[in-house]
C-alpha positions in Angstrom: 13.2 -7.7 62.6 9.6 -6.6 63.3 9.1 -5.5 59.6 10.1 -9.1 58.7 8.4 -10.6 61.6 5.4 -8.9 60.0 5.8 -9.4 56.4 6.6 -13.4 57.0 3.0 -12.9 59.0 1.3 -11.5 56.0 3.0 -13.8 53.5 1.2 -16.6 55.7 -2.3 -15.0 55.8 -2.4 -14.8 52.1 -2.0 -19.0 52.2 -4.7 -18.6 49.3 -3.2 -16.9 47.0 0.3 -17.4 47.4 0.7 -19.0 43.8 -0.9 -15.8 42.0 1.3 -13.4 44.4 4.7 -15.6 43.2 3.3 -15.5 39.3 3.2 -11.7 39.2 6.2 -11.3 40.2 7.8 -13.9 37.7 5.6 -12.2 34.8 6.7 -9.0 36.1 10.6 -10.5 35.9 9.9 -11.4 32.6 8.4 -8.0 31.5 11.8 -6.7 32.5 13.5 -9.3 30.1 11.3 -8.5 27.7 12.0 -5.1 27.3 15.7 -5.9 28.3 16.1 -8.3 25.1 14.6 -5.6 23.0 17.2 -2.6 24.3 20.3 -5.1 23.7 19.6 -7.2 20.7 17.9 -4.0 18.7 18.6 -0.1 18.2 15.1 0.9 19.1 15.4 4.2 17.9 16.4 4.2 14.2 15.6 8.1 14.6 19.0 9.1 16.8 20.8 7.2 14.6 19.5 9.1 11.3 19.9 12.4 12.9 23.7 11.6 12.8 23.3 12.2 8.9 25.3 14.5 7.2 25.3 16.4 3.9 28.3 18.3 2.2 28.4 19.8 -1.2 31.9 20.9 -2.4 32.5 21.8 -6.3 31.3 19.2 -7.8 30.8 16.5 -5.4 28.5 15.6 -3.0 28.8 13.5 0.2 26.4 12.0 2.5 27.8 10.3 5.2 27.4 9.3 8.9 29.6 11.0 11.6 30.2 7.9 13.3 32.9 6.4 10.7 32.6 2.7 12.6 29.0 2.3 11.3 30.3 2.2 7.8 29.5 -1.9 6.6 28.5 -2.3 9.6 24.9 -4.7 10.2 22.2 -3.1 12.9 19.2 -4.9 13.8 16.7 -1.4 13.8 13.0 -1.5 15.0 10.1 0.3 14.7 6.9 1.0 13.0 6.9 0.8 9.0 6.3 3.2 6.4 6.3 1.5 2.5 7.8 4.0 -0.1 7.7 1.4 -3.2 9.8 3.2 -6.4 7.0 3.4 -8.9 5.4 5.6 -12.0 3.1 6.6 -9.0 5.6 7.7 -6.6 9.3 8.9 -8.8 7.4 9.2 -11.9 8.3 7.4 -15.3 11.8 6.5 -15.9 11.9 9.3 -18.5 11.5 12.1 -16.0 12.7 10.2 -12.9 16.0 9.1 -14.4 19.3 10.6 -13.1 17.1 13.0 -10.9 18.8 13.0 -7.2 16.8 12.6 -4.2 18.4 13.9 -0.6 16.6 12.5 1.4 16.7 9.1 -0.1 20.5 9.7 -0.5 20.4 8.4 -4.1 20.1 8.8 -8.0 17.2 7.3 -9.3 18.0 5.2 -12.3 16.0 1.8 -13.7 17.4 -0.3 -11.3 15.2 1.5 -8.7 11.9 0.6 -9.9 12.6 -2.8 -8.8 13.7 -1.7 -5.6 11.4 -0.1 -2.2 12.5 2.6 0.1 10.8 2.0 4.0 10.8 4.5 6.3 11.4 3.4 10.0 10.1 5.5 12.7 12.1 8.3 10.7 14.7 6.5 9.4 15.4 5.5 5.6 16.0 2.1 4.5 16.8 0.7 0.6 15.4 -2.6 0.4 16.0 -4.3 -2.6 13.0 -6.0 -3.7 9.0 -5.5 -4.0 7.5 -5.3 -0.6 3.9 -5.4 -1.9 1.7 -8.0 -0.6 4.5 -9.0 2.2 4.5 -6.6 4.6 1.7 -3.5 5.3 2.0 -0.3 6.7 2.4 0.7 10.2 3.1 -3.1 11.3 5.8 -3.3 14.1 9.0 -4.8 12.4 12.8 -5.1 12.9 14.9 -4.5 9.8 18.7 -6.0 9.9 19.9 -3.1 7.8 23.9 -3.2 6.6 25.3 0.7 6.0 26.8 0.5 2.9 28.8 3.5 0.3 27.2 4.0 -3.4 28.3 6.5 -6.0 26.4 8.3 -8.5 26.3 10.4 -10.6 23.7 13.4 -11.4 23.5 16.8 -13.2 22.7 20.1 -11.7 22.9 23.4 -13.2 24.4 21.6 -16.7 27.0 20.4 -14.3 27.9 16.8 -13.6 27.9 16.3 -9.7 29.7 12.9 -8.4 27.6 11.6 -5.5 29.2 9.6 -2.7 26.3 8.6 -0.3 26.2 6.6 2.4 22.9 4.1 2.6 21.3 1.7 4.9 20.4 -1.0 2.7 18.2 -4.7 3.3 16.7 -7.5 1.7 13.5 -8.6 2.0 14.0 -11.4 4.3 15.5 -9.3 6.7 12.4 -7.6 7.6 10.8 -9.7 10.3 7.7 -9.0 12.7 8.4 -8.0 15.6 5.4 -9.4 16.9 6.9 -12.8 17.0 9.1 -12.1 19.7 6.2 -10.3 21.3 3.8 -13.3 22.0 6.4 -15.3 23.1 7.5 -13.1 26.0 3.4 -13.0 26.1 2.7 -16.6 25.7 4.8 -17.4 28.7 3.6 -14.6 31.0 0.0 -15.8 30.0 0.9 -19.3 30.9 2.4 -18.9 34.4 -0.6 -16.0 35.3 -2.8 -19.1 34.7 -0.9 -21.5 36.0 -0.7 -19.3 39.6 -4.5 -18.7 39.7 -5.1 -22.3 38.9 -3.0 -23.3 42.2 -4.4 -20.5 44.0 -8.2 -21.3 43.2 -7.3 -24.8 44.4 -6.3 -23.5 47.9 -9.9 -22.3 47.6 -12.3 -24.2 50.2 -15.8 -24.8 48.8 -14.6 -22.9 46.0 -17.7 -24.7 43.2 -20.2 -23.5 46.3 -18.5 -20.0 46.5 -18.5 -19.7 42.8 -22.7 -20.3 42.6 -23.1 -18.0 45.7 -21.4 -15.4 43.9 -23.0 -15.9 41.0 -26.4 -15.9 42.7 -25.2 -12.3 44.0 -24.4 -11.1 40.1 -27.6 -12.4 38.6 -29.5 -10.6 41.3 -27.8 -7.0 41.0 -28.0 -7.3 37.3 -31.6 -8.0 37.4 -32.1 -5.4 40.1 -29.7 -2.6 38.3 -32.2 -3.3 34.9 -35.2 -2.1 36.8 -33.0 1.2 38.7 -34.3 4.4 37.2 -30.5 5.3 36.6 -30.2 2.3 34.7 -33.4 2.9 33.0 -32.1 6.6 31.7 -28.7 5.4 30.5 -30.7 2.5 28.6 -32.5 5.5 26.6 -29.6 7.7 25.9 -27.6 4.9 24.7 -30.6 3.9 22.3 -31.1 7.4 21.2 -27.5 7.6 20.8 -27.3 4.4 18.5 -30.5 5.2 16.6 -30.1 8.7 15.5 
């Protein structure tokens, strides 16, 4: 009883800022929510999920497939910072020396259908997305990617031997790239408005607060003029301008 005794006691002493003090800890609720929504509506680390990769050769065939068998055309909202591989002359080569050349890590055959096409890389994790992403999205933007796991096969030579390729790949369109910024600033656009809105109806509790507000600017102006003239003031002021100049 005494600790509540005396906490119901300080609650009351801090009349003033009561609406601040009940604003932080909604902002801080919603902090929670935010990262909350984030954990259950996204797999925020595509990484654990592309370590589950794996890679069999047998005779003539190669597989590349996920261990967990219920991902298989399966949808999964990833995020996390993007990385733009775009499938050009630049980056495969020209069709005549890229074509039918397979690529592990990409888990595919390249072929002409793939210069139309852009490979992103997400915080680890490969992702075919089937259109141009140049000019849309830039690299190292925060983005979530609604990726669907899908089963190709192809086929490739190695060693004067045809291989048959059946590989697993996450694959997206274009529009399901989003920023994930946009669900950022409006977890941040509330918690900005009810900060405000708790020091508004704090500084109103205020008494005197437009008197209190010149006194303490009175204060400022005169410590700032004073500091100027401090000799430690005076030697920072040179080492930052020798600093800047040379």
């Amino acid at each position: 009883m005494k600790f509540k005794d005396k906490a119901i006691k300080q609650w009351k002493l801090n009349h003033t800022w009561q609406p601040l003090l009940i604003a932080v800890s909604v902002i801080l609720i919603i902090a929670i929510s935010h990262k909350v929504y984030w954990e259950i509506t996204t797999e925020t680390d595509p990484l654990s999920v592309w370590n589950d990769r794996k890679i069999t050769e047998q005779d003539n065939k190669t597989t590349i497939y996920y261990s967990n068998e219920n991902l298989l055309n399966e949808t999964v909202i990833f995020k996390g910072v993007l990385e733009i591989f775009p499938y050009t002359n630049d980056s495969i080569g020209s069709l005549e020396k890229s074509n039918g050349n397979f690529d592990e890590i990409d888990g595919l055959v390249y072929s002409e259908d793939s210069y139309s096409k852009s490979m992103i890389n997400l915080n680890g994790m490969r992702i075919l997305v089937n259109g141009s992403l140049d000019g849309k999205f830039y690299e190292n933007e925060v983005v979530t990617v609604k990726a669907t796991l899908v089963e190709r096969n192809f086929n490739y030579e190695r060693n004067n031997a045809d291989i048959d390729l059946k590989s697993q790949i996450w694959e997206a369109e274009i529009d399901d790239i989003t920023m994930a910024g946009e669900k950022d600033y409006y977890f941040f656009g509330i918690e900005t408005i009810v900060f405000a809105l708790g020091l508004y109806f704090s500084l109103k509790r205020v008494s005197n607060l437009k008197e209190q507000m010149k006194f303490a600017r009175h204060i400022a102006l005169f410590e700032f003029k004073r500091g100027l003239k401090a000799p430690r003031m005076i030697v920072l002021g040179l080492i930052f301008f020798v600093f800047i100049v040379f």
